[in-house]
C-alpha positions as CSV (number, residue, x, y, z in Angstrom):
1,X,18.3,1.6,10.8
2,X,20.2,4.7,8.7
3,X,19.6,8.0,9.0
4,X,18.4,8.2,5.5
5,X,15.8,5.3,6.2
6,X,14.7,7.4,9.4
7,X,14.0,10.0,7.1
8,X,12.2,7.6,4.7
9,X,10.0,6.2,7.9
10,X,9.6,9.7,9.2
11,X,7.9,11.3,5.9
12,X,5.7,8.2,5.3
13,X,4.2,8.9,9.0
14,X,4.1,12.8,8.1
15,X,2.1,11.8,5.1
16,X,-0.6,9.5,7.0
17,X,-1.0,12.1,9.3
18,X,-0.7,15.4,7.1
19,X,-0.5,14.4,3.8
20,X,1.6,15.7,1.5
21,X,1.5,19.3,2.1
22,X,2.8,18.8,5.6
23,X,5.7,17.0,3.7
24,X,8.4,20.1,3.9
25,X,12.0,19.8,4.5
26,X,12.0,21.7,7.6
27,X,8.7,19.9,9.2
28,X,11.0,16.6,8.4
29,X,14.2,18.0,10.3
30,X,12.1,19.6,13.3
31,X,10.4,16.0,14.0
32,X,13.6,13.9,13.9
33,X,15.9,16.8,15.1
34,X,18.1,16.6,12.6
35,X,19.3,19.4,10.3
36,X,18.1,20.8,6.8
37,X,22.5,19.8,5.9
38,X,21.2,16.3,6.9
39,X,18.8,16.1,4.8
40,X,20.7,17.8,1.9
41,X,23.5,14.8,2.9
42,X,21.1,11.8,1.9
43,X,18.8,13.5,-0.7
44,X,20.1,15.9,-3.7
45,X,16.5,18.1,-3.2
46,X,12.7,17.8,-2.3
47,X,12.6,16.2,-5.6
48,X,15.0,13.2,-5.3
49,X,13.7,12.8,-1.3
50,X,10.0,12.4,-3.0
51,X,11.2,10.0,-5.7
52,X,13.1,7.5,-2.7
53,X,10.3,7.8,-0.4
54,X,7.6,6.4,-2.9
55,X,10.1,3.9,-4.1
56,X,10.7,2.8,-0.2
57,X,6.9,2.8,-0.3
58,X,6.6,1.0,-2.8
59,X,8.9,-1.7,-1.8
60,X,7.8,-1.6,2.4
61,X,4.2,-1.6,1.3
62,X,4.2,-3.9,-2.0
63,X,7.0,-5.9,-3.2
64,X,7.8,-7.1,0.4
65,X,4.2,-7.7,1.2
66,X,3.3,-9.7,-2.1
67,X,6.9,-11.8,-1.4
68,X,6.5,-12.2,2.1
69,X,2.8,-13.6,1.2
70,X,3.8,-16.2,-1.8
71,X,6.6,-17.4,0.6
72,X,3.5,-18.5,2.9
73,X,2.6,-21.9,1.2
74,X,0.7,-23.2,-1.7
75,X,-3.1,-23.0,-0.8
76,X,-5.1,-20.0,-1.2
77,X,-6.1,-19.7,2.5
78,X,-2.9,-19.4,3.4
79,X,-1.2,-16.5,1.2
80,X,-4.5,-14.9,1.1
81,X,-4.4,-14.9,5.3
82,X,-1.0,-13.7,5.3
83,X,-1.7,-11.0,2.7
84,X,-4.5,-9.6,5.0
85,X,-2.6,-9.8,8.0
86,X,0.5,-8.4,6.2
87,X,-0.7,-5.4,4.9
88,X,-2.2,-3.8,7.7
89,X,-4.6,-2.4,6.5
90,X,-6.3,-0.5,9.5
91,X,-2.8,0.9,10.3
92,X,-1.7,1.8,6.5
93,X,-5.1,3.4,4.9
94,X,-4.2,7.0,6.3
95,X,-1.1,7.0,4.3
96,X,-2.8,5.1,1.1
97,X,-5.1,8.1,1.1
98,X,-2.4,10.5,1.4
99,X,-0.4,9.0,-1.7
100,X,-3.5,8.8,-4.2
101,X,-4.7,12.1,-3.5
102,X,-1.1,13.0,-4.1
103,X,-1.1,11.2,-6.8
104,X,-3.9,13.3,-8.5
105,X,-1.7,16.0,-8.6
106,X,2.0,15.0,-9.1
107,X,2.7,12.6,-12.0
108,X,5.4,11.7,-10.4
109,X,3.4,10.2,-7.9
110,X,0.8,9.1,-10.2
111,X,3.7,6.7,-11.9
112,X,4.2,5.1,-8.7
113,X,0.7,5.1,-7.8
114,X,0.0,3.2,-11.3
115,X,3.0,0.8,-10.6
116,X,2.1,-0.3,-7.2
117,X,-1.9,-0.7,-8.0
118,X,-0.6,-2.9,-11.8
119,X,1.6,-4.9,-9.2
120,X,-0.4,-5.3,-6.6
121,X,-3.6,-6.6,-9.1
122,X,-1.3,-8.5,-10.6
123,X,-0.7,-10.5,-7.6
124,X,-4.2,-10.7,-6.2
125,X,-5.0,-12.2,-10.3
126,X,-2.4,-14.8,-9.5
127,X,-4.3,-15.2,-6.0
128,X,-7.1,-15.7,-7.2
129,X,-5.9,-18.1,-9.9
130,X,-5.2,-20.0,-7.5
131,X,-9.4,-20.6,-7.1
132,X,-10.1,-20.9,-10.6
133,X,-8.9,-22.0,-13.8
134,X,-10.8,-19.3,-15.6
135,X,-8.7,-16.6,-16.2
136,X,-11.1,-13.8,-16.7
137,X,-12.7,-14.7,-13.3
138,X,-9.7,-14.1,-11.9
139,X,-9.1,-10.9,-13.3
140,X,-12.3,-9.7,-11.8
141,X,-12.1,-11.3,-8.8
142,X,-8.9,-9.2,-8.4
143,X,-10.4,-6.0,-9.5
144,X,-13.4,-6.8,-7.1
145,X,-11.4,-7.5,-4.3
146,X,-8.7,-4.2,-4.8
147,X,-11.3,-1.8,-5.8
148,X,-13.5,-3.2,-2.1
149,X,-9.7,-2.4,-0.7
150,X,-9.3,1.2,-1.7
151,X,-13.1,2.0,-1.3
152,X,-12.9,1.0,2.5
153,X,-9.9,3.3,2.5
154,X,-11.9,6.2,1.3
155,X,-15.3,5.8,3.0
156,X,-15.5,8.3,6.0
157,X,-15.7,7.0,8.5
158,X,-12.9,4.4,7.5
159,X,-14.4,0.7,7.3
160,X,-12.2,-0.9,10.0
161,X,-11.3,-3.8,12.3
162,X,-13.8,-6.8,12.7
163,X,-16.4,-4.8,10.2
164,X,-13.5,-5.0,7.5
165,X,-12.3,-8.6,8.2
166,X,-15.7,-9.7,8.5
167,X,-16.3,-8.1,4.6
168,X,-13.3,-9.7,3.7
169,X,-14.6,-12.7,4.7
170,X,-17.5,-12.5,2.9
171,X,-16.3,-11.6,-0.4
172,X,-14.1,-14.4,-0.1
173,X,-17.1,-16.9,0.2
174,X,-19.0,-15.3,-2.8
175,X,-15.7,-15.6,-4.8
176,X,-15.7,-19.7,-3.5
177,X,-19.4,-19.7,-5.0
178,X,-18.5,-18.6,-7.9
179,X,-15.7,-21.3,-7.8
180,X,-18.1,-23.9,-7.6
């Protein structure tokens, strides 16, 4: 691993745990024990740093998830299985909660936000496609399934473990209804 990914992994853990306003340069350098002239090495400013952490984000988080998941075979059990167990979502929704409140005040981080829900929809559509021919009821089925996704993420206390596999589930045997 480089140093600059260590400082990637290192503010996506500061984020989960204190969101973005524990996010400074010198809480960064104190945690790894590196120096602020480290820092300044690998990233121009705060600025640049935020831009390649939501882009390594982005990419840990999204792109590799939705590849690794397509790559898992051709029936919908199986990328939909691996898409669960890929995206950890007990471990992850601290730091999903961190970016979108984030989010609703950088527009910076609101662009990335916007790219990474459009791509990840997008995926779950072509999921979802995968039960039925009707596009539209893919669509929703998407939206349904992201928005259930992000609202377990938000719900204090979080919706975790067997109570959110078992929901998962569930919505995916009222989606194979709806198939039939």
């Amino acid at each position: 691993m480089t140093t600059k990914t260590i400082w990637l992994e290192e503010g996506l853990k500061i984020l989960a745990e204190a969101g973005e306003a524990g996010l400074t340069i010198d809480n960064l350098a104190g945690r790894l024990s590196l120096t602020k002239g480290s820092f300044y090495h690998h990233f121009k400013n705060r600025r640049r740093y935020s831009e390649e952490l939501l882009a390594y984000w982005e990419k840990q988080m999204t792109l590799d998830i939705i590849e690794a998941s397509a790559g898992t075979g051709e029936s919908f059990d199986d990328r939909n299985a691996a898409l669960i167990r890929l995206s950890r979502m007990d471990q992850n929704s601290d730091l999903e909660v961190a970016i979108r409140a984030w989010a609703l005040r950088e527009p910076l981080v609101r662009r990335y936000q916007e790219r990474v829900d459009r791509s990840r929809l997008d995926y779950l559509k072509e999921l979802f496609e995968m039960l039925t021919d009707e596009k539209d009821a893919a669509e929703r089925m998407a939206i349904i399934r992201y928005c259930m996704s992000v609202g377990t993420q938000q719900v204090i206390p979080r919706v975790r473990g067997k109570t959110l596999e078992s929901l998962f589930r569930e919505l995916n045997r009222m989606f194979e209804r709806e198939k039939s």
